[in-house]
C-alpha positions, -999 to 999 in steps of 0.1 A, spaced: -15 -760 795 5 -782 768 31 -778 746 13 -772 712 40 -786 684 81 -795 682 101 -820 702 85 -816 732 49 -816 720 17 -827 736 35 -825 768 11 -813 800 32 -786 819 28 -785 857 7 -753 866 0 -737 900 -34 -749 917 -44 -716 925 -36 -698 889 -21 -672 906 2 -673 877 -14 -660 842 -3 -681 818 -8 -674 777 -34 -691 762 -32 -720 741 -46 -692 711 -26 -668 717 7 -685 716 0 -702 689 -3 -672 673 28 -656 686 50 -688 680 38 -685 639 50 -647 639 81 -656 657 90 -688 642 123 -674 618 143 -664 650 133 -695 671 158 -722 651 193 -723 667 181 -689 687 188 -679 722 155 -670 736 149 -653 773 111 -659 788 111 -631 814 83 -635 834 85 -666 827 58 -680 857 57 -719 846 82 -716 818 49 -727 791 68 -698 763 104 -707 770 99 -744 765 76 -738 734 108 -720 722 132 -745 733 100 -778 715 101 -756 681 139 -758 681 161 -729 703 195 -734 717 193 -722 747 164 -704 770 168 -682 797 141 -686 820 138 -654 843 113 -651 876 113 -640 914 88 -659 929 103 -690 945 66 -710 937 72 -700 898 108 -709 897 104 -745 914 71 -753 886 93 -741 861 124 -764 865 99 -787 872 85 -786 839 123 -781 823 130 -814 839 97 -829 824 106 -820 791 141 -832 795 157 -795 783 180 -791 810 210 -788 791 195 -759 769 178 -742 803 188 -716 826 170 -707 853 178 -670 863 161 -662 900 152 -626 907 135 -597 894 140 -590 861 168 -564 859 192 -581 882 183 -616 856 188 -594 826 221 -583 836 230 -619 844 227 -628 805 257 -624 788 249 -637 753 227 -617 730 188 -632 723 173 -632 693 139 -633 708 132 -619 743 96 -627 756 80 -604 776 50 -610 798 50 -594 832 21 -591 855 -1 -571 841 -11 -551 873 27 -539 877 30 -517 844 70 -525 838 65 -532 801 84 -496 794 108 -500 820 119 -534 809 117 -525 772 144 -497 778 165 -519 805 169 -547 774 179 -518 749 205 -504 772 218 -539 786 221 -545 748 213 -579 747 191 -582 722 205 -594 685 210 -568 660 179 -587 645 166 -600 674 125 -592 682 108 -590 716 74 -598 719 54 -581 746 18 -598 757 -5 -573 775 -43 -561 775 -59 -547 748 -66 -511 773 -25 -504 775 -8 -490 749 27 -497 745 52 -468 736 61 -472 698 100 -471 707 115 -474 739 158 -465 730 163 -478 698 135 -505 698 103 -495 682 72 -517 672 70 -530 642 41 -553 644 12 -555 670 -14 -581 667 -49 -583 688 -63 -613 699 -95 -605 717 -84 -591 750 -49 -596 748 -27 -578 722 9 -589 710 37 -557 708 64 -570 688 97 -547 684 135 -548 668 
């Protein structure tokens, strides 16, 4: 897993041996960073989810402010300021321990994009998607950008987010709202 363009590109992020973790393809977030590109410069950007931080730090290589980078599991969160440190982004990193509600409500600055790629065996997409709508801390023209299989189908709004865009990639479909 590398970084695929910006400051920090070329750069071989640390993964787990095991691959417990799922992390996006090289493909696929290609594809997302080109459809998400206009909010990255000078944004604040939150990978939730974020298992080795591969999104967040594309975000932070193509030109964010500041990352939030939001996870639980203690293995995730040590790989991921592992590969902050590697990338020498610590001064535009957060690292936010904890399931994602309680590192939602820790963000007190609104994002412009929020990345959203839990496991997929959990189904939280919906209950995320309303907890960032009502936690309101998503820019008035902000975008999240939800990876999941091709077999779920997302809600079309979830508060006042809907879908605007959705883009398939083989087995793995992007949801994008505002």
């Amino acid at each position: 897993m590398r970084i695929i363009a910006g400051d920090f590109k070329g750069r071989r992020l640390k993964t787990p041996e095991d691959y417990q973790i799922r992390p996006t393809t090289d493909k696929v977030k290609e594809a997302m960073f080109s459809i998400v590109a206009p909010w990255i410069p000078g944004g604040v950007c939150v990978d939730l989810f974020a298992g080795t931080g591969n999104l967040g730090l594309e975000a932070l290589s193509r030109g964010a402010a500041r990352c939030y980078f939001c996870d639980n599991s203690a293995r995730s969160l040590a790989i991921i300021r592992s590969n902050i440190e590697y990338c020498r982004a610590q001064e535009r990193a957060a690292v936010l321990a904890g399931d994602f509600a309680s590192a939602l409500e820790r963000i007190k600055e609104k994002a412009d994009l929020i990345l959203l790629d839990p496991p997929y065996d959990k189904d939280l997409y919906e209950e995320c998607l309303t907890l960032i709508d009502s936690l309101d801390i998503l820019a008035d023209d902000g975008i999240v950008v939800a990876e999941h299989r091709r077999e779920l189908a997302l809600p079309q709004t979830a508060g006042r987010l809907e879908m605007i865009k959705e883009r398939r990639y083989g087995s793995i479909v992007l949801s994008i709202y505002q």
